[in-house]
N, CA, C and O of each residue as an XYZ file, in Angstrom:
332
protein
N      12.670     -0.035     20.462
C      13.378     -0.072     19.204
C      12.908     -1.253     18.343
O      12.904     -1.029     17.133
N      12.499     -2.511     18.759
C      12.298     -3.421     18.344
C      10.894     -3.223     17.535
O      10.930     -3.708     16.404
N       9.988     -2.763     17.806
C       8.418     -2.488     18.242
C       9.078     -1.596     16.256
O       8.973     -1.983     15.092
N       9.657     -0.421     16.884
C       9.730      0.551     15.127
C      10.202     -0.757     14.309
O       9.402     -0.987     13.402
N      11.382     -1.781     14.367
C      11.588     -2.150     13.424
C      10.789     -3.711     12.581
O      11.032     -4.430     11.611
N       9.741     -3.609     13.683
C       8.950     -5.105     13.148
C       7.861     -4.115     12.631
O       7.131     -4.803     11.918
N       7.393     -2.814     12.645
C       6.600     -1.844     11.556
C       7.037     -2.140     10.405
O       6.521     -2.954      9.639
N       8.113     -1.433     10.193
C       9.080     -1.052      9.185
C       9.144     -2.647      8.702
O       8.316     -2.681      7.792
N       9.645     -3.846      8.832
C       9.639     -5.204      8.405
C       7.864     -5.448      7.619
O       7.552     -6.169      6.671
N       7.007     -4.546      8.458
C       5.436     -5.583      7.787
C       5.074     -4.388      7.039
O       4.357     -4.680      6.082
N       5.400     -2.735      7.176
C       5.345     -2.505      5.909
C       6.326     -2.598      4.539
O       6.150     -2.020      3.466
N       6.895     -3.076      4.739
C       8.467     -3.514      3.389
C       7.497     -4.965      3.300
O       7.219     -5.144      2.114
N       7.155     -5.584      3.801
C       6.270     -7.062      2.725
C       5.474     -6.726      2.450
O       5.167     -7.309      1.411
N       4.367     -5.645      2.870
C       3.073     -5.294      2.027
C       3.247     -5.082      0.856
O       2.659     -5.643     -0.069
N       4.432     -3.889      0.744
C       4.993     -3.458      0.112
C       5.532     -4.120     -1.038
O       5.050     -4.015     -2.166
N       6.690     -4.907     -0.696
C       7.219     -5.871     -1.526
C       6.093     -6.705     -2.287
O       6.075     -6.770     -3.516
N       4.819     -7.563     -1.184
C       4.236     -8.237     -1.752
C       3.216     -7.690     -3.012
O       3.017     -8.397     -4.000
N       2.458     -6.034     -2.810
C       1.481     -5.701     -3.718
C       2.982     -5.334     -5.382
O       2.647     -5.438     -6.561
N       4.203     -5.012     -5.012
C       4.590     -4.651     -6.109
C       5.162     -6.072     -6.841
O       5.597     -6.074     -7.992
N       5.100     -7.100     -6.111
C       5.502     -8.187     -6.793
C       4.025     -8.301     -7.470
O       4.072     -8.106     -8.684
N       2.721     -8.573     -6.958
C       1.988     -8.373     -7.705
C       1.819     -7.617     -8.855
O       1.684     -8.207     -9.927
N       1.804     -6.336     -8.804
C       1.712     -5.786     -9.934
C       2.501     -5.778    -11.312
O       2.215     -5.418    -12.453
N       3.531     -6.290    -10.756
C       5.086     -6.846    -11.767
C       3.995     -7.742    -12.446
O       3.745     -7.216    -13.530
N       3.142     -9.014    -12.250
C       2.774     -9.789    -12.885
C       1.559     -9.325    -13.973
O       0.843    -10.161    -14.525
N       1.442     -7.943    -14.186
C      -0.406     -7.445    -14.255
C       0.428     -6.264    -15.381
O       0.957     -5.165    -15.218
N       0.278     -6.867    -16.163
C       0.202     -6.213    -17.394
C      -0.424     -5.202    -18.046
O      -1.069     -5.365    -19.081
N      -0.234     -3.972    -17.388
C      -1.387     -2.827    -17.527
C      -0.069     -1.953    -18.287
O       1.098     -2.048    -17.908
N      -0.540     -1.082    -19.448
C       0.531      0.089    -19.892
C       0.321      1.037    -19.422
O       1.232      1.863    -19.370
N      -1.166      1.390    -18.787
C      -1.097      3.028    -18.556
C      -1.087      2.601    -17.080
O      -1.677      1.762    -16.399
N      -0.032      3.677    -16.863
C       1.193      3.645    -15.194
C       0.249      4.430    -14.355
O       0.450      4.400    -13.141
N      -0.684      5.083    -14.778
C      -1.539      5.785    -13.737
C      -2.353      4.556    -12.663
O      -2.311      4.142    -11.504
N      -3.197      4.307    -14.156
C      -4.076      3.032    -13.593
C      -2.961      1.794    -12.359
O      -3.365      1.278    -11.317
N      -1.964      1.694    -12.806
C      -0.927      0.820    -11.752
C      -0.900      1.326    -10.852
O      -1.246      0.551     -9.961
N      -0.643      2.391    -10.438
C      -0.106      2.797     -9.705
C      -0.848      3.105     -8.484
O      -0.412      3.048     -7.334
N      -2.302      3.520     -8.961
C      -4.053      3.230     -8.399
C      -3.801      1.985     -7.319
O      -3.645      1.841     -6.106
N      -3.886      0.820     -9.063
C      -4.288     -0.390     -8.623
C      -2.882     -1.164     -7.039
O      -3.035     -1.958     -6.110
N      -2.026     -0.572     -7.407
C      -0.827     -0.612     -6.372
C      -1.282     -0.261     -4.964
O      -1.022     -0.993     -4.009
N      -1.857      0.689     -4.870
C      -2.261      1.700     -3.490
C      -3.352      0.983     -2.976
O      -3.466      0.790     -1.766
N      -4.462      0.421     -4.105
C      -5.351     -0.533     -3.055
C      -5.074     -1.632     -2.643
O      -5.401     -1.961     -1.503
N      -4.155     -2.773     -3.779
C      -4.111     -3.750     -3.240
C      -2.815     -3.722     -1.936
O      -2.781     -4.561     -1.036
N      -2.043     -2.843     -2.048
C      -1.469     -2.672     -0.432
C      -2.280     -2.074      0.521
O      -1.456     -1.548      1.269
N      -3.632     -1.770      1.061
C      -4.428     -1.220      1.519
C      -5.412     -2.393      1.961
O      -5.790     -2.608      3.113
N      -5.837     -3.290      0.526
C      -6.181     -4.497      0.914
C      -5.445     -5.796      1.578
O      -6.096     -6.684      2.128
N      -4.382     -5.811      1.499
C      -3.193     -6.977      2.258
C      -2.754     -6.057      3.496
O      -1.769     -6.523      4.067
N      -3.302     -4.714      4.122
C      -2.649     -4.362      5.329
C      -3.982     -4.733      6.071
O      -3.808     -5.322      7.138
N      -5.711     -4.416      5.578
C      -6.547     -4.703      6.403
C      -6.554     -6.521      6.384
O      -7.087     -7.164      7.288
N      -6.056     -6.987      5.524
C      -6.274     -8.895      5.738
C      -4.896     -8.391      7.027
O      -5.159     -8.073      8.186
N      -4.067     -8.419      6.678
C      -2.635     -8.845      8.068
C      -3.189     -8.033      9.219
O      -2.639     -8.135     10.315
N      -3.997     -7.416      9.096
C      -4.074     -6.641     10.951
C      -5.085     -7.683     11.190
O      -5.051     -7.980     12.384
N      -5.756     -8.198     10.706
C      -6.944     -9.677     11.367
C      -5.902    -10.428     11.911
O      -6.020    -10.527     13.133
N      -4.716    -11.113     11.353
C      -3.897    -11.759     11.900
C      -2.516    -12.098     12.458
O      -1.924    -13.173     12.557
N      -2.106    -10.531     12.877
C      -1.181    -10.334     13.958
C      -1.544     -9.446     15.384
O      -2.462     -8.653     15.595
N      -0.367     -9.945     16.321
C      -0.685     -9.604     17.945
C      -1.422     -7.916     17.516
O      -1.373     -7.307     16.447
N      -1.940     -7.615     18.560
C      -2.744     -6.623     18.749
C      -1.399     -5.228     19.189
O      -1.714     -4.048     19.031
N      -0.692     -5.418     19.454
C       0.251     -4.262     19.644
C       0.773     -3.804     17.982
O       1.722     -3.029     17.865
N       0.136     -4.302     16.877
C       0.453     -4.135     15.810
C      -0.302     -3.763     14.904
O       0.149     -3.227     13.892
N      -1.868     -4.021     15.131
C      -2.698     -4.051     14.186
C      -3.095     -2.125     13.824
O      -3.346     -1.734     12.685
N      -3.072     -1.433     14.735
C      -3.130      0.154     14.506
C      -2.443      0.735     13.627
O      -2.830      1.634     12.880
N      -1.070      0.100     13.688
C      -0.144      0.635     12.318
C      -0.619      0.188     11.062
O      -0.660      0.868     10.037
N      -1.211     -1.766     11.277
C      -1.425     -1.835      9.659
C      -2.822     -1.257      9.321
O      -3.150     -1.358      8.139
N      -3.785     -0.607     10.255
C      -5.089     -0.108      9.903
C      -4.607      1.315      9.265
O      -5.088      1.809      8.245
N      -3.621      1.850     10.014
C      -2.933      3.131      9.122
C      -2.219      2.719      8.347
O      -2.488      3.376      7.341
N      -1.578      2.158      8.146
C      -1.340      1.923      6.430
C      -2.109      1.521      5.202
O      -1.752      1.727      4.042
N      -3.408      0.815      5.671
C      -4.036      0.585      5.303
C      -5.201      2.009      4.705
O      -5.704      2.111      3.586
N      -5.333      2.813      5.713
C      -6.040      3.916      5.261
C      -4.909      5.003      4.415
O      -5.133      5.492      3.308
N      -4.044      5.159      4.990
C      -3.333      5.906      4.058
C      -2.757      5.579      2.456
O      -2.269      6.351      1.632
N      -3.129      3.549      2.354
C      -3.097      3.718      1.384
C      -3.841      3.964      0.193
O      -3.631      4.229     -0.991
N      -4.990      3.733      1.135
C      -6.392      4.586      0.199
C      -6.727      5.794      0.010
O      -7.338      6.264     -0.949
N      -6.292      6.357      1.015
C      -5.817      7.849      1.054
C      -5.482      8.370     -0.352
O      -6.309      8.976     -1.034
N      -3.800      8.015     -0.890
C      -2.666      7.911     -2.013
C      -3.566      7.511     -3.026
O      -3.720      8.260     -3.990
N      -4.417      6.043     -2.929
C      -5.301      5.714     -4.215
C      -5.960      6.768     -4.537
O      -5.779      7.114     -5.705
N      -6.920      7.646     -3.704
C      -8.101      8.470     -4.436
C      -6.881      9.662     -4.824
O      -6.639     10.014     -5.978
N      -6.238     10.149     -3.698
C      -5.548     11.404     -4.487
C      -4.865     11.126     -5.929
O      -4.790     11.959     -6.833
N      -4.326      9.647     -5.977
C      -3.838      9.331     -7.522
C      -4.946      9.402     -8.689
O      -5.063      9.673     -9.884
N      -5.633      9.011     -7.643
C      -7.506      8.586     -8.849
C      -7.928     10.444     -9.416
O      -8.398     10.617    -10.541
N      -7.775     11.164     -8.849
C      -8.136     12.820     -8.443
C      -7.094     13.544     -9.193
O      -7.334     14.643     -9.692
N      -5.823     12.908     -9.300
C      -4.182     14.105     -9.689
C      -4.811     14.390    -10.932
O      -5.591     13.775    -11.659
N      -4.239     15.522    -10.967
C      -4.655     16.049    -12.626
C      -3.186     15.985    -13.428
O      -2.150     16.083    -12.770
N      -3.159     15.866    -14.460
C      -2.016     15.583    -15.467
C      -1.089     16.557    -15.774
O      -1.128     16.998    -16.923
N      -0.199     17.030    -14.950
C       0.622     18.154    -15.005
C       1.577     18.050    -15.460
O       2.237     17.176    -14.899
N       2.206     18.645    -16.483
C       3.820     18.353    -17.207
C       4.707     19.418    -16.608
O       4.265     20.549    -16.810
N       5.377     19.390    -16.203
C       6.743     20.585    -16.245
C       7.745     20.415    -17.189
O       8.491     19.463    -16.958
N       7.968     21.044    -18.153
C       9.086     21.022    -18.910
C      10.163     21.803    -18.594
O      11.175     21.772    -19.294
């Protein structure tokens, strides 16, 4: 139980930390953010798996790919409205 909730703790600071970033980054078009959001949490999960215990680093390499994953499919979405 402990093991799920120290995941869940280091992805909520990646998390927290890339959107506090982006709070500071003054971009208007929300696409491009939202891009730039998905890598730099992708880039702060491959820096933190260099420097936590090894029973941990697999989750942040998958978060890390999945959040590049989310980047290209955002980079790729096509502009769909539903009214």
């Amino acid at each position: 139980m402990s093991y799920i909730l120290i995941n869940i703790f280091i992805l909520f600071l990646i998390i927290l930390f890339a959107e506090s970033l982006m709070y500071l980054i003054t971009i208007k078009n929300t696409e491009l953010k939202s891009i730039l959001t998905y890598i730099v949490m992708a880039i702060i999960a491959f820096i933190t798996s260099q420097y936590i215990p090894n029973d941990y680093k697999e989750f942040t390499k998958t978060l890390a790919t999945a959040s590049l994953i989310l980047a290209l499919v955002s980079l790729f979405k096509k502009n769909t409205n539903i009214n």
